[in-house]
C-alpha positions as CSV (number, residue, x, y, z in Angstrom):
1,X,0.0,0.0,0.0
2,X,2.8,2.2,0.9
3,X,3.6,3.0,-3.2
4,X,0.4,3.5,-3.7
5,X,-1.8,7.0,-4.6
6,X,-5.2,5.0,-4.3
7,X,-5.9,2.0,-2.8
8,X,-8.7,-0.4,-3.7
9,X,-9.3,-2.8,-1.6
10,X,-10.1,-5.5,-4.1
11,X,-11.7,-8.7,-2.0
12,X,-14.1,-6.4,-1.1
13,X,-15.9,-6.3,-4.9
14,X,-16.2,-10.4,-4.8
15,X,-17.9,-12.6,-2.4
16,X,-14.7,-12.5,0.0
17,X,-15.5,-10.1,2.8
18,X,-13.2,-7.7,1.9
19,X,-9.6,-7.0,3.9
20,X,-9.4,-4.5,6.8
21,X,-9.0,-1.2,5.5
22,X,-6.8,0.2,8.6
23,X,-3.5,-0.5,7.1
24,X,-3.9,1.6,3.8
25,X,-5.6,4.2,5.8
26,X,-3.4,4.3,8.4
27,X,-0.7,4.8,5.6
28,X,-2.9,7.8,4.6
29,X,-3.8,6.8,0.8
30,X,-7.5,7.7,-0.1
31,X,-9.4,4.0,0.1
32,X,-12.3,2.7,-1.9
33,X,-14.1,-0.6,-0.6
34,X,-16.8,-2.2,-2.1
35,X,-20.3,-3.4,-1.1
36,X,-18.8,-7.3,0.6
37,X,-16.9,-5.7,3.6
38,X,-18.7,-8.3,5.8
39,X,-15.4,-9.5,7.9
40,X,-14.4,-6.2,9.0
41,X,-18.1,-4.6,9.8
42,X,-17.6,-2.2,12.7
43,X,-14.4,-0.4,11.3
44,X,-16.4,-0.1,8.2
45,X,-19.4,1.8,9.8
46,X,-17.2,3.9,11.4
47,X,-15.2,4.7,8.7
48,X,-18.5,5.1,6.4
49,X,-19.8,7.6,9.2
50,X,-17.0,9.5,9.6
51,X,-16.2,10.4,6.1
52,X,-12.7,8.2,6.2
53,X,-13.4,5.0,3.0
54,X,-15.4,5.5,-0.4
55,X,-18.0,2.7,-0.7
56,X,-19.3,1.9,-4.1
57,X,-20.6,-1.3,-6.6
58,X,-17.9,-2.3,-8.8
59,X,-20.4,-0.2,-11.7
60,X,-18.7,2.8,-10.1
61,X,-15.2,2.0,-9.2
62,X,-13.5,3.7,-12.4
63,X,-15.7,7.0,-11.7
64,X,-14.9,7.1,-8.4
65,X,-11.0,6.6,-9.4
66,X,-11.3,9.5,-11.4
67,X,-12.6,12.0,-8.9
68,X,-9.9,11.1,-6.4
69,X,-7.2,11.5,-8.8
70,X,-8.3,14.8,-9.8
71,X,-9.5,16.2,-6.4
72,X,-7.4,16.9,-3.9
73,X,-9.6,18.2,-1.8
74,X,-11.7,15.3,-1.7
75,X,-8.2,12.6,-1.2
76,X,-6.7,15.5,1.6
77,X,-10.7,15.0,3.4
78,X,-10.2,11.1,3.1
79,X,-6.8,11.0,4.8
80,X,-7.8,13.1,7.3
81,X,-11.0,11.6,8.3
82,X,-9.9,8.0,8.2
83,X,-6.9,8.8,10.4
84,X,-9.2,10.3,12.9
85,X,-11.2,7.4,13.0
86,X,-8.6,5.2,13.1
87,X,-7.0,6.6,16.2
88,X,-10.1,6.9,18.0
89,X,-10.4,3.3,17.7
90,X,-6.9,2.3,18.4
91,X,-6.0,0.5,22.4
92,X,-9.4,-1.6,21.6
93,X,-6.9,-4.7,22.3
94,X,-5.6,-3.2,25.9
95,X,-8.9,-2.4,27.0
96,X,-9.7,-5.8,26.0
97,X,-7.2,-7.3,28.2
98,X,-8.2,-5.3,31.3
99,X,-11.5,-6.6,30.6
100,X,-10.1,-10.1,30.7
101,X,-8.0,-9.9,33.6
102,X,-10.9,-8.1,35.7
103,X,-13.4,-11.4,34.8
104,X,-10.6,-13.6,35.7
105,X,-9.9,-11.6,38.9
106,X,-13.3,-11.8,39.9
C-alpha cells in the first residue's frame, strides 16, 4: 500500500469479505471498498460515518477513481478523516485485556 496514490481494496468487490481497511488508511492513501466488507463490519461503519473510506458497486469503481485522482480536496478529506477514526479506535486490544483480567480476577 505504501507506493500507492489510491488503494482499492479488491476482495471487497467479490464474495470474499473484503480486507481490513486500517492499514492503507493508516498509511494515509484515499481507500475505496466495495459493497462485501462483511469481515471487517464495525471499522467499516465507522469509517463510512466519519467520512474516512469510499464505498461503491464495482459499476462505479472507475468514476470514483477519477474523482480522487483529480480532487485533492476530496483525497486530503479522506486521509484526514480515516486517520481520525482510526485513532479513536486504536488501544481496543488493551482495554480488552483489562477486561479479561478483571473477569478472571473476579
Amino acid at each position: 500500500y505504501s507506493l500507492a496514490t489510491i488503494v482499492v481494496i479488491g476482495r471487497s468487490f467479490v464474495p470474499l469479505h473484503g480486507s481490513d481497511p486500517t492499514e492503507s488508511i493508516g498509511l494515509g492513501k484515499p481507500t475505496i471498498v466495495g459493497p462485501n466488507m462483511r469481515d471487517f463490519p464495525d471499522i467499516t461503519h465507522a469509517l463510512l460515518q466519519g467520512s474516512g473510506v469510499i464505498q461503491c458497486a464495482a459499476s462505479d469503481l472507475k468514476t470514483n477513481i477519477e474523482q480522487l485522482l483529480f480532487d485533492c480536496d476530496l483525497c486530503d478529506a479522506l486521509r484526514k478523516n480515516g486517520r481520525a477514526i482510526i485513532t479513536s479506535h486504536q488501544g481496543a486490544t488493551k482495554r480488552y485485556v483489562e477486561l479479561i483480567e478483571e473477569a478472571i480476577s473476579t
